[in-house]
N, C-alpha and C positions, 0 to 999 in steps of 0.2 A: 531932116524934117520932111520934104519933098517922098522919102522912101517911105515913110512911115503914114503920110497920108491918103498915099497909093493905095497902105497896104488896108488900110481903115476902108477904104474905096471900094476894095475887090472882097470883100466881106460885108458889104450890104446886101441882104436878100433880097430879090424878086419873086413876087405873089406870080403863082402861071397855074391854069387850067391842066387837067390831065384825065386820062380812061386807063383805068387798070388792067394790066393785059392779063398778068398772072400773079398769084400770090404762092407759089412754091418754095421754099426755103425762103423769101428775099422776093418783097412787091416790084415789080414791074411795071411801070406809067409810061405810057403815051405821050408826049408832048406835041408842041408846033415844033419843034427842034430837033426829037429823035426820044428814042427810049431810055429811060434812067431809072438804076435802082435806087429806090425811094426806102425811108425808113416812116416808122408811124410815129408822131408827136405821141410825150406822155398826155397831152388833153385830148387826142382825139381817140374814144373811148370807143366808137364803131370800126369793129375789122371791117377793112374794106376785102370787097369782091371783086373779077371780075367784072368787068364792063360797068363798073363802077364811077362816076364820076368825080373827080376830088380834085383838094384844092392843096396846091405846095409848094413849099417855100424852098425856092432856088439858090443857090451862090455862083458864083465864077470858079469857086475851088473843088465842084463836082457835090456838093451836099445837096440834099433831096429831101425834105421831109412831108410827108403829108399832113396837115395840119384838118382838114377834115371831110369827111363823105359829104357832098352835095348832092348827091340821086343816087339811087339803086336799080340797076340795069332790069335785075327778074327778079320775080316776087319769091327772095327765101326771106328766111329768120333772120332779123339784125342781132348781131351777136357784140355785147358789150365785152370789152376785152381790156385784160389791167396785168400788168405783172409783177411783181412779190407783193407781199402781207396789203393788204387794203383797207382803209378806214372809211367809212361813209360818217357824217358826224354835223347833225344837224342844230343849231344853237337858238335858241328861243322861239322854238318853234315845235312842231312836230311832222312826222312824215309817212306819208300815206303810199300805200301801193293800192292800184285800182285798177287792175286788169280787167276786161269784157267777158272773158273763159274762164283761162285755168292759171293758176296761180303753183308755178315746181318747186321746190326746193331739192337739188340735187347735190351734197356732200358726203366726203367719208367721213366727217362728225360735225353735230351743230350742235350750240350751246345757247340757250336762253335764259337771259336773268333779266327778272323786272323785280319790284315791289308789289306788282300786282297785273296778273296778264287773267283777262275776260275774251273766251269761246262764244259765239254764236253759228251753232252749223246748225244743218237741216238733218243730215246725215254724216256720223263719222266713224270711219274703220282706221283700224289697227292694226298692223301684221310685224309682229316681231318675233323673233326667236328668245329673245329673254328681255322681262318687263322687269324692273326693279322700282319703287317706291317710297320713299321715306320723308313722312309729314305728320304735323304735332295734330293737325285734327282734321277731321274730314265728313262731311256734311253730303249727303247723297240726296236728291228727292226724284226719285224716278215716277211714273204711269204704271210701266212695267218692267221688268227686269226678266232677259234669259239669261245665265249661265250655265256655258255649255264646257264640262273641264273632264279630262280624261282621272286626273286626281288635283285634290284640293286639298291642302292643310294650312290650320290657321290655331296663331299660338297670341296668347290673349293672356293677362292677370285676370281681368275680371271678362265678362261677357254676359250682357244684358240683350233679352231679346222679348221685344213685345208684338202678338199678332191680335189685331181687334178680334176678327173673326174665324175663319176656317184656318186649321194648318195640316199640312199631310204630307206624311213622311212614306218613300216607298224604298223598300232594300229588301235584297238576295239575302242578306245577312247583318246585325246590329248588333252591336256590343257596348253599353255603357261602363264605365269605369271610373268609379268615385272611388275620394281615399277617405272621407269619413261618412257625410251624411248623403243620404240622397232622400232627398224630400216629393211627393207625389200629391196633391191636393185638387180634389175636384169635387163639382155636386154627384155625379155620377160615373162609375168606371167599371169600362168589360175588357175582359181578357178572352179572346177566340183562340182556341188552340185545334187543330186536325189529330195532334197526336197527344205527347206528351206536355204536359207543365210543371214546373220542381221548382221549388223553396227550400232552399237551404241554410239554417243560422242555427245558433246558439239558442238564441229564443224568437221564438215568432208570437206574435200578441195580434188576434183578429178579432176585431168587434171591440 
C-alpha cells in the first residue's frame, strides 16, 4: 500500500514556467532546473516559438508537456497547429470570422455545403484552370457584363433572348443553321453587301 502511494506521489504534476530555446524536431524549454524536451498539449493549439514564453506541466518521471504560449518573443504569425482530421463544431450558435485584412484559405481541396450561402464583395476574381457548374436555375442581374472567352459554346433545348434596345453583332464570319424554319420579322430590313448576295431555294416568294 505504502509503494503504491509513493507511486501516485511521484506522478503528480508541477505547473513551472519555461522560454523555448528551439523547436527542431522536439521543443526545447528552459527552466529554473535545466533544459527539457517538452511535448505540446492536444489543447495548446499555438506552436510555440522560440523565445517563447510557456507554461508546463512537469512530473518526477521526466514528462514535459507545454500546456500553453503565455507571450511571444518577436512579432511573427501565430500559427494555430492541430494534427489528424479536425472538427470545429459550434452548437446553438453561430460563428464568425472577422479579421482586420485578409481573410486565406490555403487547401489541396475545399468543400462547402450550406442550404443557402449569400456573397457580398466589392470586387471578385476567379483564376481557375477548369470551372464546372451545375444548377437547376440561375438568376443573373448585372450593370454590365464583359465576357472576354477565346471560344464559347452553349448547348440549350430551348433559348430565349430579349434586348429592349440596341443589339450588335460583330464577326470575321457567321453562319446560321436551322433544321426547319427560320423566321425574320421586323418594320424595316436592309442587307448591305460590297460583293455578292445569293438566295437559294426551291421557291422563293418576295412581296
Amino acid at each position: 500500500m505504502d509503494n503504491l502511494a509513493r507511486k501516485d506521489e511521484q506522478a503528480v504534476p508541477q505547473l513551472e514556467y519555461g522560454q523555448v530555446v528551439s523547436v527542431a524536431g522536439s521543443v526545447t524549454v528552459a527552466t529554473s532546473f535545466g533544459e527539457l524536451k517538452a511535448q505540446r498539449a492536444v489543447s495548446c493549439l499555438v506552436s510555440p516559438e522560440p523565445g517563447d514564453s510557456v507554461l508546463l506541466s512537469v512530473d518526477s518521471q521526466g514528462g514535459a508537456w507545454i500546456l500553453s504560449v503565455l507571450s511571444r518573443a518577436a512579432e511573427t504569425p501565430t500559427a494555430l497547429e492541430v494534427d489528424g482530421d479536425t472538427t470545429l463544431r459550434v452548437r446553438g450558435g453561430s460563428l464568425t470570422i472577422a479579421p482586420d485584412e485578409e481573410l486565406n484559405c490555403i487547401s489541396s481541396k475545399a468543400a462547402l455545403h450550406s442550404e443557402e450561402v449569400e456573397i457580398s464583395a466589392g470586387t471578385v476574381s476567379l483564376t481557375s484552370q477548369f470551372f464546372s457548374s451545375n444548377v437547376e436555375r440561375v438568376k443573373k442581374v448585372a450593370g454590365t457584363v464583359d465576357d472576354i472567352s477565346r471560344e464559347f459554346t452553349r448547348r440549350v433545348v430551348n433559348y430565349f433572348r430579349f434586348t429592349r434596345e440596341h443589339e450588335d453583332c460583330q464577326a470575321e464570319s457567321r453562319r446560321v443553321l436551322v433544321d426547319e424554319t427560320l423566321t425574320m420579322q421586323s418594320k424595316n430590313s436592309m442587307i448591305v453587301s460590297e460583293e455578292h448576295v445569293k438566295i437559294d431555294g426551291e421557291l422563293i416568294h418576295m412581296g
